[in-house]
C-alpha positions in Angstrom: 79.0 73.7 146.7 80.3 73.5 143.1 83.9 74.4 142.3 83.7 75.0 138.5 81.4 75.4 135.9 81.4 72.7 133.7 78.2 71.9 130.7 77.3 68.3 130.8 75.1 67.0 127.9 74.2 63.6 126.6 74.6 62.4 123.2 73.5 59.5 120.3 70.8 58.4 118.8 67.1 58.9 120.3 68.3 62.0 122.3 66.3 64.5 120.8 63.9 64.6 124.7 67.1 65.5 126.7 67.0 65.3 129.9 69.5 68.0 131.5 69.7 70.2 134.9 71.8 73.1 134.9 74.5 73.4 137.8 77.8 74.5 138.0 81.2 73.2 138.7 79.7 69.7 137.8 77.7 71.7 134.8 74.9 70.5 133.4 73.8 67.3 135.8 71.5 64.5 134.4 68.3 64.0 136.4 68.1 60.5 135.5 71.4 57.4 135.3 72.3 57.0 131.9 71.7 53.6 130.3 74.1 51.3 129.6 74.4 51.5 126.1 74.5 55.5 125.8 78.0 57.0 125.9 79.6 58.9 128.8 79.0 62.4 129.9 81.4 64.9 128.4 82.6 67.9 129.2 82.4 71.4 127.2 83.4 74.3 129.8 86.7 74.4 132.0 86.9 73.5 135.6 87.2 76.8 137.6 87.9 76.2 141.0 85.9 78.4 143.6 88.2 80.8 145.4 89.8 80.1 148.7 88.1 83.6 150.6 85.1 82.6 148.7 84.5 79.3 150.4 86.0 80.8 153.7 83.4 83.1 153.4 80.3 80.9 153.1 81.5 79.1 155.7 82.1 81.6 158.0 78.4 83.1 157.4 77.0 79.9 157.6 78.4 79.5 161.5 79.8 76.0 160.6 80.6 73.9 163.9 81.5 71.9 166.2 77.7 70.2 165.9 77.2 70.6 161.9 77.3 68.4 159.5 77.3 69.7 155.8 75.8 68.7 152.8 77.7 70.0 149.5 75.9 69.7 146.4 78.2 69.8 143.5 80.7 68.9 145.6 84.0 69.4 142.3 87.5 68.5 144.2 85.3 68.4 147.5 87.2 71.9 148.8 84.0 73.0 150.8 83.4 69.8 152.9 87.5 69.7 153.7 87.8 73.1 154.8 84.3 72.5 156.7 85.8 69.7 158.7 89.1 70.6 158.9 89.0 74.3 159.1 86.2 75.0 160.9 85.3 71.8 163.2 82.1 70.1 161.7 81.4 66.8 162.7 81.0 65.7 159.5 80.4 66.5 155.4 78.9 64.5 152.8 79.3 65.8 148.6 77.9 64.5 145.5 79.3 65.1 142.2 78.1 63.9 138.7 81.5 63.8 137.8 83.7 60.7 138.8 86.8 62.4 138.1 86.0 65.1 140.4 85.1 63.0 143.0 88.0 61.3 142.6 90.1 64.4 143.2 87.9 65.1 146.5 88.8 61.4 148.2 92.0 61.8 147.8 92.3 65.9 149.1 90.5 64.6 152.0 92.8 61.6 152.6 95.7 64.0 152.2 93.9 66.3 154.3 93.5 63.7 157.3 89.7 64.2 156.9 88.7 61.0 155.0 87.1 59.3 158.4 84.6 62.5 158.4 84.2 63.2 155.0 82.5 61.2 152.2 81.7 62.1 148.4 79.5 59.9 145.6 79.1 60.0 142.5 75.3 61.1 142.4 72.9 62.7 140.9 71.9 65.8 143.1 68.1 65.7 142.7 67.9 62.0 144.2 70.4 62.4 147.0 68.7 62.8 150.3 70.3 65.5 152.3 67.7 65.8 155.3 70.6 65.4 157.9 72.6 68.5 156.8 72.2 71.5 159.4 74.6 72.7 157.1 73.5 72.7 152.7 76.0 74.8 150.6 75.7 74.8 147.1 77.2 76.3 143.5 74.1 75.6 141.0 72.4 78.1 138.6 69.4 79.7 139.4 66.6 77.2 137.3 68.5 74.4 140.1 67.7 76.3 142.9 64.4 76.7 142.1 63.7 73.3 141.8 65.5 72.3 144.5 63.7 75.1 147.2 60.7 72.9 148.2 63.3 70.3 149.1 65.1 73.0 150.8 62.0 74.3 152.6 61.5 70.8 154.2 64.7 70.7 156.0 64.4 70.7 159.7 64.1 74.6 160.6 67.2 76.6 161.5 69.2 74.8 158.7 71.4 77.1 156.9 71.7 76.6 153.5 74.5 79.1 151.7 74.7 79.2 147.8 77.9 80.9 145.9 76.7 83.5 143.4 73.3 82.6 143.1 70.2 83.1 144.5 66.4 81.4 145.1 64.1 83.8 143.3 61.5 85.5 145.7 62.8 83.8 148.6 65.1 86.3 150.1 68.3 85.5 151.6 68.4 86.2 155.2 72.4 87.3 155.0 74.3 88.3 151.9 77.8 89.2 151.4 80.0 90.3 148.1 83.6 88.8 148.1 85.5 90.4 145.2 83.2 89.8 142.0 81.5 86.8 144.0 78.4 86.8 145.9 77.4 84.7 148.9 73.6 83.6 150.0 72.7 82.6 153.4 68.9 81.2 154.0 67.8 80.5 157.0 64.8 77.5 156.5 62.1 78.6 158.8 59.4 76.9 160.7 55.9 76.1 159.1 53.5 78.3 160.4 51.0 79.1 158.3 47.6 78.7 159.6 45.2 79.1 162.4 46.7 79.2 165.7 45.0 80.1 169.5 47.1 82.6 171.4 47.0 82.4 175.3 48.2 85.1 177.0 48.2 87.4 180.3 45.8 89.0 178.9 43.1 86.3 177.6 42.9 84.4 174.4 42.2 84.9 170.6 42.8 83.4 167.6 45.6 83.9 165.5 45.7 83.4 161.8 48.8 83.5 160.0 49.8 83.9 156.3 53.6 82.7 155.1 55.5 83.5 152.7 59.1 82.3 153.2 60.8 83.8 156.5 57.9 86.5 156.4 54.1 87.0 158.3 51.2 88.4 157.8 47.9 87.8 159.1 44.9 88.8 161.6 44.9 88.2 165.4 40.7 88.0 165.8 39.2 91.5 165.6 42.5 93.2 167.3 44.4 93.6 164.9 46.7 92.8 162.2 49.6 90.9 162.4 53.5 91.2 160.6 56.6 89.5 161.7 59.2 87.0 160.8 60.9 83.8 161.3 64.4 82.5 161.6 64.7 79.4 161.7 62.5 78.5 164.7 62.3 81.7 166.1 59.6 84.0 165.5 58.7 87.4 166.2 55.3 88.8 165.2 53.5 92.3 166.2 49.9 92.7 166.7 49.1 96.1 165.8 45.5 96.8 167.9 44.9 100.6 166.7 45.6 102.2 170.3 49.0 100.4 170.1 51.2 97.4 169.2 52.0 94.4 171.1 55.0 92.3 170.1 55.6 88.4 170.8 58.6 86.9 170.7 59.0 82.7 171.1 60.2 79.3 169.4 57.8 77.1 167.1 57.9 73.6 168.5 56.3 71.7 166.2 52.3 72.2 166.6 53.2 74.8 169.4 54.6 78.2 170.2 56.0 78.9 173.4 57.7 82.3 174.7 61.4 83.6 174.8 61.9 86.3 177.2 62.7 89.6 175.1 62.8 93.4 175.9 59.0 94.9 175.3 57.6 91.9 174.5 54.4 89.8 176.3 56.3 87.3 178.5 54.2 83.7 179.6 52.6 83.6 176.2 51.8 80.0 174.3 50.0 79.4 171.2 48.8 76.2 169.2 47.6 74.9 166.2 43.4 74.9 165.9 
């Protein structure tokens, strides 16, 4: 997560194309190393460090633990990854800052947080850091970032939790959302890959089950009994099958290729599905 909003920008001759991603507490973050001959990144907004309740708060909805390791893109004096180990347990944390001054600061509020063995920050550019071991991805970046960084997201193994300060990811609807004073914390849940054609064996027979995703929602047809609405989080899924003279509800985990049954009130028990 970012701590400040800063506007980074690139200047001398030939830099008419610019080549510039909007984020904040880092600002505005170069999607490609600058050469050797062009002159350093400058600053043109003032740090504003995120809030203590604020990054308490994402924390806190993001059920950082014992098992997590977090990711903090934008990672200014590297506040989130601290308080994730220190505060609240994790395992480990990892930030990237374009800025070296900022991560600078975070090295040595780790060190003199006793966290330094846990917790790690580069200087990197966001968009090429590879943050596919993070159960845990918290982030301070304008919308535009978000966006281009979602199908990224949406790759990460399901059940990561990714929490974003202030802003949000378009049409992709947060699955928690909390207002702290004038701030606004995200929570997004990735979700399993569904979409498709799937065979459904149940107590009562088979069909065919054909699923439409958008996101953590469903939609879709179960052969000719019915249609089909539900949702994912994370790995779990719940879908109804609505045949006319009533609706059936299954409840159960996506393994991979396979969906197998969770006992739940009023649901089909012993039910298993995979992909045709």
């Amino acid at each position: 997560m970012r701590d400040c909003f800063h506007s980074w920008f690139r200047r001398g001759a030939g830099a008419a194309a610019l080549s510039l991603t909007v984020g904040l507490a880092g600002g505005l973050l170069p999607t490609g190393a600058l050469a050797a001959d062009q002159p350093p990144l400058e600053l043109d907004v003032p740090y504003v460090p995120t809030r203590t309740e604020v990054v308490s708060r994402m924390l806190q909805m993001a059920q950082v633990g014992q098992s997590d390791f977090l990711v903090d893109l934008g990672s200014g004096d590297g506040r989130i990854p601290v308080a994730a180990v220190r505060d609240f347990g994790a395992k480990g944390a990892f930030g990237v800052d374009i800025n070296p001054e900022r991560v600078g600061e975070a090295q040595a509020n780790a060190k003199q947080a006793g966290v330094s063995d846990r917790v790690e920050f580069k200087v990197q550019d966001l968009f090429k850091t590879d943050f596919s071991q993070a159960t845990v991805l918290s982030m301070y970046l304008l919308p535009d970032v978000n966006l281009k960084l979602r199908p990224t997201i949406l790759d990460l193994a399901p059940g990561t939790r990714v929490v974003s300060h202030d802003f949000s990811m378009g049409d992709w609807e947060s699955d928690d959302f909390d207002q702290v004073g004038n701030s606004r914390v995200y929570l997004w849940i990735v979700p399993a890959k569904v979409d498709g054609a799937w065979q459904l064996t149940g107590p009562d027979g088979e069909f065919a089950l054909d699923l439409k995703q958008a996101f953590q929602k469903l939609e879709g047809q179960a052969d000719e009994q019915g249609a089909v609405s539900g949702a994912l989080r994370g790995a779990d899924i719940r879908f109804d099958v609505d045949r006319g003279n009533g609706t059936q509800r299954y409840v159960g985990r996506v393994q991979g290729d396979t969906m197998v049954a969770v006992e739940a009130p009023g649901a089909v028990q012993g039910w298993r599905a995979t992909r045709r």
